[in-house]
DRENDRENZA-450946 format. One record per residue (C-alpha): residue number from 0; residue in one letter; z, y, x. Coordinates in nm, 2 decimals, padded with zeros to 4 digits, always signed. Layout:
<drengus>
> num,residuo,zz,yy,xx
> NUM,A,Z,Y,X
...
</drengus>
This chain:
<drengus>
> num,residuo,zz,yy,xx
> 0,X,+00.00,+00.00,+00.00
> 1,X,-00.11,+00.36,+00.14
> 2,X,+00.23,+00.59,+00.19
> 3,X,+00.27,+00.92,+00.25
> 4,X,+00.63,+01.03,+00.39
> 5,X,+00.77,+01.41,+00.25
> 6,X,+01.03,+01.61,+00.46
> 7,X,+01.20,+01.82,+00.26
> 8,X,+01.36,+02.13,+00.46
> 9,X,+01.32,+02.48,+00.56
> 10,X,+01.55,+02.39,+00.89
> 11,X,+01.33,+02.08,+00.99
> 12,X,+00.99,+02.38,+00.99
> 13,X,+01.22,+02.64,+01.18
> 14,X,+01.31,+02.37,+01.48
> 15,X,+01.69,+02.41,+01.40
> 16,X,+01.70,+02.02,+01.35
> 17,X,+01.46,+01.73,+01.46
> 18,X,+01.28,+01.52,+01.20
> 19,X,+01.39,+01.17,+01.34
> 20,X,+01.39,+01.06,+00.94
> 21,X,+00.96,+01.02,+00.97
> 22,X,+01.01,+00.84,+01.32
> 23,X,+01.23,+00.57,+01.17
> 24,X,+01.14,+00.57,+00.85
> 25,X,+00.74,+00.51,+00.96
> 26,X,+00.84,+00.21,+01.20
> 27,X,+01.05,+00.03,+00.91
> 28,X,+00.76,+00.07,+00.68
> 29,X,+00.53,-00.08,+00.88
> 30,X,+00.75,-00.35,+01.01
> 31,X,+00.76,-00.41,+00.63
> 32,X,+00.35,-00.45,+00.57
> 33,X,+00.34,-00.11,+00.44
> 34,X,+00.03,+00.11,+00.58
> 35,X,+00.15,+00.50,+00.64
> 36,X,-00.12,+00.73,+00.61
> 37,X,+00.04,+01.07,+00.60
> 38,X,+00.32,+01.28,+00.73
> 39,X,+00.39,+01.59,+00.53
> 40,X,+00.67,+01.84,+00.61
> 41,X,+00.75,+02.13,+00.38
> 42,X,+01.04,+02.38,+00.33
> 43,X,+01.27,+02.42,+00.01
> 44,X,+01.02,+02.56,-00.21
> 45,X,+00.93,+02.41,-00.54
> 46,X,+00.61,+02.47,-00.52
> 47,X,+00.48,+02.34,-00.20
> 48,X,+00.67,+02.00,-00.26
> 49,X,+00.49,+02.00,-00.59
> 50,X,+00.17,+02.08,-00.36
> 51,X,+00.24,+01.84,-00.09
> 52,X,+00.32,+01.53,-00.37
> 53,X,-00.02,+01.66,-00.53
> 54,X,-00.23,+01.63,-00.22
> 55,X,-00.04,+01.24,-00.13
> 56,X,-00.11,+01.11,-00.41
> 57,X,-00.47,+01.19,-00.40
> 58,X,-00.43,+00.89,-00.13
> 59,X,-00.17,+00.71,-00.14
> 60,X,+00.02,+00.52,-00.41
> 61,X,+00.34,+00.56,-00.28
> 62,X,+00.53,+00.88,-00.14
> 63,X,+00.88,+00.86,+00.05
> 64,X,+01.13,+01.18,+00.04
> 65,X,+01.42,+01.30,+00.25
> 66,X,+01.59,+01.57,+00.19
> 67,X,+01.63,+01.83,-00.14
> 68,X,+01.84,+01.60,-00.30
> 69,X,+02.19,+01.81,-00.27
> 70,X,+02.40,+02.05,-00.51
> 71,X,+02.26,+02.37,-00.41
> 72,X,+02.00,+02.59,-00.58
> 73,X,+01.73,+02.48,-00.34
> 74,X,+01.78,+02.14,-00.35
> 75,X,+01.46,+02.06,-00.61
> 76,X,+01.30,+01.77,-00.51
> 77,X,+01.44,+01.57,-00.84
> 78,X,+01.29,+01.82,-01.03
> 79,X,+00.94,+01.80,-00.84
> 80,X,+00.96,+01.42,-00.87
> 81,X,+01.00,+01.42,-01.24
> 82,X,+00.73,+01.67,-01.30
> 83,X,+00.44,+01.48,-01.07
> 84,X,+00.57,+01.15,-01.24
> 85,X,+00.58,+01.30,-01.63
> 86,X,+00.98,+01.22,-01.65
> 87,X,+01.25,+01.44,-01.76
> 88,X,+01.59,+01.48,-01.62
> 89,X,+01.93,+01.36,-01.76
> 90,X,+02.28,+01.34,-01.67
> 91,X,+02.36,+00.99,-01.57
> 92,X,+02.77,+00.92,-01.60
> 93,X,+02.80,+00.59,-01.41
> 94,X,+02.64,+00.82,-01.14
> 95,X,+02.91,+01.13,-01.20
> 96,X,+03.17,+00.87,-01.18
> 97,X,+03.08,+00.72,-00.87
> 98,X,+03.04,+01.07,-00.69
> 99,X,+03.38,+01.20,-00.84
> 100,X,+03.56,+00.87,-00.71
> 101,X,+03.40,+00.94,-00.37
> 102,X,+03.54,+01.34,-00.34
> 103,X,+03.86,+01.16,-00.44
> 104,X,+03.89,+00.88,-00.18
> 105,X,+03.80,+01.21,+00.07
> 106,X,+04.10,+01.40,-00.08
> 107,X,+03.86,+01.70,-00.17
> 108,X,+03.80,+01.91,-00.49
> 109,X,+03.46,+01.83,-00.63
> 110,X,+03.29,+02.16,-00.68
> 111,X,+03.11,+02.21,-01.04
> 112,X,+02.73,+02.20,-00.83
> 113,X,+02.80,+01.86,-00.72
> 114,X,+02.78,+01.76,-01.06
> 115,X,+02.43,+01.85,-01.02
> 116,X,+02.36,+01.52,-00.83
> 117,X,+02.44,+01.29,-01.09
> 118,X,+02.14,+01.45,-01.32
> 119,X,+01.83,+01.19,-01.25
> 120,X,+01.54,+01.09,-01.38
> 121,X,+01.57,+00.92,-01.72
> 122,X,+01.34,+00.63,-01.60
> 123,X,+01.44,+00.64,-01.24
> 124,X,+01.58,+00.31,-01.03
> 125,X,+01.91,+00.48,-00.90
> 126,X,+02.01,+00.39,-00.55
> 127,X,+02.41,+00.43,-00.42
> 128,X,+02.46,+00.67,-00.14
> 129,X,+02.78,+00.52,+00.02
> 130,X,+02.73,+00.75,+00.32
> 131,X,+02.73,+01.10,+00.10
> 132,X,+02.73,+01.25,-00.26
> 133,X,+02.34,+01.23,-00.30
> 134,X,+02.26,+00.93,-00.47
> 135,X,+01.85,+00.86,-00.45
> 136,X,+01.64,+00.70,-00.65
> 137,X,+01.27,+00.59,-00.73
> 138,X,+01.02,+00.69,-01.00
> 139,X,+00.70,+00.53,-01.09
> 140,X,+00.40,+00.57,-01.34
> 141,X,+00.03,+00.45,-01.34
> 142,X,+00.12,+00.27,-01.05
> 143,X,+00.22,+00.54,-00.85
> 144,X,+00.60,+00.58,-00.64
> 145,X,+00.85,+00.83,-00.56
> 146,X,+01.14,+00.72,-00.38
> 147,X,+01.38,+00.99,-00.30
> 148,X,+01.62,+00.95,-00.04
> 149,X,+01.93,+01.22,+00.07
> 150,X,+01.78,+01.45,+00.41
> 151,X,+02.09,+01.35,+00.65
> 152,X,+02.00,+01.03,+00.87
> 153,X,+02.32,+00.82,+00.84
> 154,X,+02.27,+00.85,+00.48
> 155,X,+01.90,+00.83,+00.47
> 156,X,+01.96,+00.54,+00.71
> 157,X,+02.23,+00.28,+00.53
> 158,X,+02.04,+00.39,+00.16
> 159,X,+01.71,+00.27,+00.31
> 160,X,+01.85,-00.05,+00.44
> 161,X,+02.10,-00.15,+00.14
> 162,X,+01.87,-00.04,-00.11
> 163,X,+01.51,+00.06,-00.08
> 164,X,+01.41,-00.18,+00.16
> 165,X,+01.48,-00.49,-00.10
> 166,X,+01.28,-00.20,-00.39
> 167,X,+01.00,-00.22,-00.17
> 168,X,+00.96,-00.60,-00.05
> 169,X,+01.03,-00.64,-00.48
> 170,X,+00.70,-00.43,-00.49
> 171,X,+00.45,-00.66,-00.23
> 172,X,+00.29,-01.00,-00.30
> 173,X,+00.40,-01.31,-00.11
> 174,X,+00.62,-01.32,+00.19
> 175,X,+00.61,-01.11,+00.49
> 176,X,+00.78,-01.21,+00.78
> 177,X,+00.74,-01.03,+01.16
> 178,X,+00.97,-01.06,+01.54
> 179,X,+00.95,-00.76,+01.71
> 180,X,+00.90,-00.89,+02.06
> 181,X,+01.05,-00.65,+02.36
> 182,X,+00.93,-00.62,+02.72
> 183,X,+01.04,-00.49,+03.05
> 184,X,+00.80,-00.47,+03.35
> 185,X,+00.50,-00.49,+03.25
> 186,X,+00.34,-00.15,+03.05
> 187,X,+00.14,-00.12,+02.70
> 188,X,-00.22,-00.12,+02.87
> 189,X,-00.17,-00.44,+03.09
> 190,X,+00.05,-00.64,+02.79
> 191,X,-00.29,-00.55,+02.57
> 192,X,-00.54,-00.66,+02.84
> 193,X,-00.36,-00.97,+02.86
> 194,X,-00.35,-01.05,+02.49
> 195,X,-00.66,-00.88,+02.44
> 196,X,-00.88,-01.18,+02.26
> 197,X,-00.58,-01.24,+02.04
> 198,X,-00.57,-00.90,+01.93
> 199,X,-00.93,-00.85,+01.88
> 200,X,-00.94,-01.16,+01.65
> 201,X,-00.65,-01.11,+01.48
> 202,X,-00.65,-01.17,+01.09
> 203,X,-00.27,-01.33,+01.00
> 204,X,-00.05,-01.31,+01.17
> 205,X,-00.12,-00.97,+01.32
> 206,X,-00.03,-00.80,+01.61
> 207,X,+00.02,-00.46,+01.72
> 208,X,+00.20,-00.29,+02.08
> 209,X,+00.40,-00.03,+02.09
> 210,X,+00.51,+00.20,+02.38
> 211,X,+00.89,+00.31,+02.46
> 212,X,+01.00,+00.51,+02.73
> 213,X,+01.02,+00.27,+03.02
> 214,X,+00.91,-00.04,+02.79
> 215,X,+00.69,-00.15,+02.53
> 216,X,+00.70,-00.44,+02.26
> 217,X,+00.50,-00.59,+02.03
> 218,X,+00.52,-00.67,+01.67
> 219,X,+00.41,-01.02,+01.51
> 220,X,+00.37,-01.00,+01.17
> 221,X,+00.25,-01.26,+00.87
> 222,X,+00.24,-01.29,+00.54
> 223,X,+00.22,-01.57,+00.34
> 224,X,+00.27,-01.74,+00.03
> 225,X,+00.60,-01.82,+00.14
> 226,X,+00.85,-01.71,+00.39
> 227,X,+00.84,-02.03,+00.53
> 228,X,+00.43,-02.01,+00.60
> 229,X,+00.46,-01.69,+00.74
> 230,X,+00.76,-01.75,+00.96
> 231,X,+00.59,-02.08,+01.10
> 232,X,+00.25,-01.87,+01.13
> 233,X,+00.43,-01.59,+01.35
> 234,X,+00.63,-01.83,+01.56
> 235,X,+00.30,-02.04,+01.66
> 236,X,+00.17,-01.72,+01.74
> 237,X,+00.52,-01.60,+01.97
> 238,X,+00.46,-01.92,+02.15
> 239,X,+00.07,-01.80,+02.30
> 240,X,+00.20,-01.53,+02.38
> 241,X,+00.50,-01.66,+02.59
> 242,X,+00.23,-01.90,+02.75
> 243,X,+00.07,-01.54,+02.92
> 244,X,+00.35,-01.26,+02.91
> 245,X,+00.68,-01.48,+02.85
> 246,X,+00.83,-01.39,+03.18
> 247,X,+00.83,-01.01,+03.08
> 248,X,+01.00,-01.05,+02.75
> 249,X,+01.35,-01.05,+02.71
> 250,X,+01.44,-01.01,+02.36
> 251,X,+01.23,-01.20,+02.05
> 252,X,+01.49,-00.99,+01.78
> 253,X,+01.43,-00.61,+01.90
> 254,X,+01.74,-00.62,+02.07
> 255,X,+01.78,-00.36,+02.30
> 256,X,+01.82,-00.47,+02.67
> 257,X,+02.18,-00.35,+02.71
> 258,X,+02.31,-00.55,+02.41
> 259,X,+02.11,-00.89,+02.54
> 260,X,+02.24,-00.83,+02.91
> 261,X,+02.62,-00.77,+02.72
> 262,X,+02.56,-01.15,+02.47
> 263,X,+02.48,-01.35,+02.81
> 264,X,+02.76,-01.20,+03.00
> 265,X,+03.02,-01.26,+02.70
> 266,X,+02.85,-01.57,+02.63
> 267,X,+02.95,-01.70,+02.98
> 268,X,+03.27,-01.56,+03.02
> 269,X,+03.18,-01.32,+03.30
> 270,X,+03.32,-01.01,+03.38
> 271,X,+03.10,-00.70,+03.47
> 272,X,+03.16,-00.37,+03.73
> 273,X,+02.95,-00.08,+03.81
> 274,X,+02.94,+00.17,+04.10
> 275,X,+02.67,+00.44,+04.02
> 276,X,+02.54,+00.74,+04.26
> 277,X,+02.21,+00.89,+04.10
> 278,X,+02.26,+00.79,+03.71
> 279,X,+02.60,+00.96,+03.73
> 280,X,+02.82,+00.68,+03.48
> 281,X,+02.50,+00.62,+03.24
> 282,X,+02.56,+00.26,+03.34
> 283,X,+02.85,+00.23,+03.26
> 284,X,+02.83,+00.48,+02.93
> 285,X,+02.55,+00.25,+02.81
> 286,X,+02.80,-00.05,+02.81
> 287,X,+03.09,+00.08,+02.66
> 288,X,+02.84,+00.14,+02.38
> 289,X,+02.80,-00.19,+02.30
> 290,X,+03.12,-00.33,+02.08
> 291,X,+03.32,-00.61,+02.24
> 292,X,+03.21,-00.51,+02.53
> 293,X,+03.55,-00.53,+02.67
> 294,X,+03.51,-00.88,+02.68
> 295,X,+03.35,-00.86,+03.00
> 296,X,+03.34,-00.49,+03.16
> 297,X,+03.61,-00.42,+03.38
> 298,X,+03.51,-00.06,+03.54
> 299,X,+03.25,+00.14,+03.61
> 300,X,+03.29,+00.40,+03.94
> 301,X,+03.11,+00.74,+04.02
> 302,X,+03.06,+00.76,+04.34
> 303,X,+02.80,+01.06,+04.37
> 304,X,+02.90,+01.19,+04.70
> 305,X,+02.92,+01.00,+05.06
> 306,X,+03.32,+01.07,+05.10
> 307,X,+03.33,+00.90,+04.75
> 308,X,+03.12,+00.63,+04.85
> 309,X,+03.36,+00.56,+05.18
> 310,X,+03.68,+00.61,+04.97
> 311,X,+03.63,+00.46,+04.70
> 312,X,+03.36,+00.18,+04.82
> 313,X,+03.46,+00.14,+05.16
> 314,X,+03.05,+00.22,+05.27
> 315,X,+03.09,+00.27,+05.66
> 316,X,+03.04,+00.67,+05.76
> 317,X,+02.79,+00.47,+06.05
> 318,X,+02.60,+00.32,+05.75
> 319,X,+02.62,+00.64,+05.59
> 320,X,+02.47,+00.82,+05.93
> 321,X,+02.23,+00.58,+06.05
> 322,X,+02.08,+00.49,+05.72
> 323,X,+02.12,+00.77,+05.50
> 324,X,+02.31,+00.74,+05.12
> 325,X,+01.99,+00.64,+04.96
> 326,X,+01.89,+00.29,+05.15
> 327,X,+01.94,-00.09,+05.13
> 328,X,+02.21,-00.07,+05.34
> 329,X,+02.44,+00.16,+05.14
> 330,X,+02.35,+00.00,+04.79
> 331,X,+02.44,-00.33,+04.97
> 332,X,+02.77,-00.19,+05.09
> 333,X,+02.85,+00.00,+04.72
> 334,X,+02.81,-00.36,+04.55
> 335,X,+03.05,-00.56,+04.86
> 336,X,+03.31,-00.26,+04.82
> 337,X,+03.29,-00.29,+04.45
> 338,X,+03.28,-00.68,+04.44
> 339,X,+03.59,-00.65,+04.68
> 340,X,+03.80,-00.33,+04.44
> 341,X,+03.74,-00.50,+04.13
> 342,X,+03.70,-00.85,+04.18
> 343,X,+03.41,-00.89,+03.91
> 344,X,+03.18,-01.16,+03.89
> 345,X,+02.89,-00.98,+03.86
> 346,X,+02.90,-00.61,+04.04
> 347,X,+02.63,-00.38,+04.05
> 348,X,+02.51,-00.05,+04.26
> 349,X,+02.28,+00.23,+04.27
> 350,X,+02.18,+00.52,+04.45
> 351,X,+01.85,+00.68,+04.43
> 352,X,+01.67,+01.06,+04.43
> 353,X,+01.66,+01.15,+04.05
> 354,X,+01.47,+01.47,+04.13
> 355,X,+01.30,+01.67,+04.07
> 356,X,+01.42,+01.79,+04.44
> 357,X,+01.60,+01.65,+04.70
> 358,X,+01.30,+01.40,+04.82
> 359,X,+01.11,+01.38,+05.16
> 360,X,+00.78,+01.24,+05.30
> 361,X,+01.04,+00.93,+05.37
> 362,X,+01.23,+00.95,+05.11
> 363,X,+01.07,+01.09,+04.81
> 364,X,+01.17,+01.17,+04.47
> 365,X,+01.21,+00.87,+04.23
> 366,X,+01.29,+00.63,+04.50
> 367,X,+01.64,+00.38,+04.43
> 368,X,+01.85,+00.15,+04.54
> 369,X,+02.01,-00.13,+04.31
> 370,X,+02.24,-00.39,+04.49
> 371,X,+02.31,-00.72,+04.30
> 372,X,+02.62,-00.92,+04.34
> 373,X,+02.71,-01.26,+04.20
> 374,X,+02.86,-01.54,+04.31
> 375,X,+02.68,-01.66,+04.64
> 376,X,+02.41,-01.44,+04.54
> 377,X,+02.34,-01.07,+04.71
> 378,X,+02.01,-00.88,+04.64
> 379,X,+01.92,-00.52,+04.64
> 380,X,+01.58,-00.41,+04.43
> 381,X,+01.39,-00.11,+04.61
> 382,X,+01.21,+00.09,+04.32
> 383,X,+00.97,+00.37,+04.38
> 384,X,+00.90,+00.58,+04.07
> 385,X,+00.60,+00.83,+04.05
> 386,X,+00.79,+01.10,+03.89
> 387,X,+00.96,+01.42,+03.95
> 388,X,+01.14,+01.42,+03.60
> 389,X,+01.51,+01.41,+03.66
> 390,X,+01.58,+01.28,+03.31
> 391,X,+01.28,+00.99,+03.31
> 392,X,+01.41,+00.85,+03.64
> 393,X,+01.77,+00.81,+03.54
> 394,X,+01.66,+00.64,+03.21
> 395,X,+01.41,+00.38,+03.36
> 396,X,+01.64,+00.39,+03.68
> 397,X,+01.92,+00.26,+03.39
> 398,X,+01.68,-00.01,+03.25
> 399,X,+01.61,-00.16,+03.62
> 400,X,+01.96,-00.22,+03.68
> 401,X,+01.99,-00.44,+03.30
> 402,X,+01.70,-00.61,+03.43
> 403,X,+01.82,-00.71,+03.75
> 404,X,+02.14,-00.83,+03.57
> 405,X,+01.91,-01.03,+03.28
> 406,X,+01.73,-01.21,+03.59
> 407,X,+01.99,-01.31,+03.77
> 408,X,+02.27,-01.46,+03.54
</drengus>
């Protein structure tokens, strides 16, 4: 089904807020079969919505909202809805209860505008905001959808999941069933040349590559009569793909690489340390993300300048001199002092140029260290990055070090 997704907000057109609503809600319809055409941004005025809804439906049969659906004056996108789709608006009091029970769990007054949100469409499918006061809702007639969902993400967010997404897969034909497939190592360009003949001949299942800063994936998606057919279609197709790019892939769920590295290490009972020069703690920040992660992560050091390194590391000031902070030597020596302070069974170090200054014709920017201890085994990785951007290099400096962990426990 052709979709068109609405943002509704003057801030989102002024650039005092970033639209990540389109960005996630444009990769969860197509993870769900659905085909989006358009991406349509307006500010809180009634009659551009009303324009914007006129000119999506001239293609598309279905039209996703965020945003306009709270208690003040310009929040109209209820009303626009019901006057594309021919409905009338109603108070709703199973709606007004559930939003006055929710200002009283809070221990707030419930102003007399918030009673605005409980007026919906007469014919509308009413969906529970758990996250906020704006409940959402979809309208259809002729064959053609509104869904309306509440502007802020966390709401947007848990409403999509709990509610629309099992509206929408109500709405399609058969089964679909898809594995996002994630890769570190190898970029979008070579992972296409080397499933190139599968792509080109694709019919069902289907697959499609996407890039992420510092990895890509791919999607494998079929449907079927069944849930069964297509999940036995996409997995036949997962295993071809292993046969030429398996040793790049190390998630077949979309996990992200910092929550697979944190399963294998809690799954075996080993404990994790870090000692970071150039990312600054973003190793360690990354992990103490993840929750449980106490399981397994014991500390994470700082050690951004040499006297650091020495004090806290034990890195020889000779090392330091001969070699220089940024060299095989000292990342080897960051991972034996850590491995010796904290007693982990895996320990690992960096230290690198982040840029965008600092480098030389010897050393230039982008270039890193990552030492590797565990057990009998002692490595360090040497990467050389081709960019000056500070911010790049720390990230895909970050996503090295996970994947020297993944390939070595």
């Amino acid at each position: 089904m052709k979709t068109a997704i609405l943002s509704v907000g003057t801030e989102i057109l002024f650039g005092q807020i970033v639209n990540t609503n389109t960005v996630y809600l444009s990769q969860q319809m197509n993870m769900l079969g659905f085909d989006v055409m358009y991406h349509y941004t307006v500010g809180d005025n009634p009659k551009r919505v009303e324009e914007m809804i006129d000119l999506a439906f001239q293609d598309c049969d279905l039209i996703l909202t965020t945003g306009g659906l709270g208690p003040t004056q310009d929040d109209l996108t209820k009303e626009v809805a019901c006057k594309a789709l021919d409905d009338t608006l109603v108070m709703m009091d199973d709606v007004l209860e559930e939003i006055t029970k929710y200002f009283k769990t809070l221990g707030r007054e419930m102003t007399e505008n918030n009673k605005k949100q409980a007026i919906m469409p007469s014919r509308a499918t009413v969906f529970h905001n758990d996250a906020g006061t704006a409940p959402g809702f979809a309208l259809e007639k002729d064959g053609k959808y509104i869904i309306c969902m509440p502007g802020p993400p966390r709401e947007m967010k848990r409403m999509f999941q709990k509610s629309v997404v099992p509206f929408l897969q109500s709405m399609i034909d058969g089964a679909l069933y898809y594995r996002q497939i994630r890769f570190f190592g190898i970029g979008e360009s070579m992972l296409e040349t080397q499933l190139l003949d599968l792509i080109d001949n694709q019919t069902d299942p289907t697959l499609a590559t996407y890039a992420k800063e510092g990895e890509c994936s791919l999607r494998i998606a079929s449907k079927r009569a069944t849930e069964e057919e297509a999940e036995h279609a996409v997995d036949e197709m997962l295993e071809m793909v292993k046969e030429r790019v398996g040793h790049y892939i190390y998630s077949c769920d979309d996990e992200e690489l910092a929550q697979v590295v944190a399963d294998r290490l809690m799954e075996q009972g080993l404990t994790l340390s870090s000692a970071e020069s150039c990312t600054g703690g973003m190793f360690a920040s990354t992990m103490t993300d993840i929750p449980g992660i106490s399981q397994c992560f014991d500390r994470g050091l700082v050690t951004y300048s040499n006297q650091a390194k020495m004090e806290e590391l034990g890195v020889s000031a000779e090392t330091l001199e001969k070699f220089g902070a940024v060299s095989e030597e000292t990342a080897l020596e960051m991972v034996e002092g850590l491995k010796r302070v904290s007693g982990s069974d895996v320990c690992i170090s960096v230290t690198g140029i982040a840029g965008p200054g600092g480098g030389s014709e010897e050393k230039p920017v982008g270039l890193v260290y990552i030492g590797f201890s565990y057990g009998d085994k002692k490595i360090c990785k040497k990467i050389q990055m081709r960019n000056v951007n500070r911010s790049w290099n720390r990230h895909y400096t970050l996503l090295c070090m996970l994947n020297v962990i993944y390939r070595n426990i």
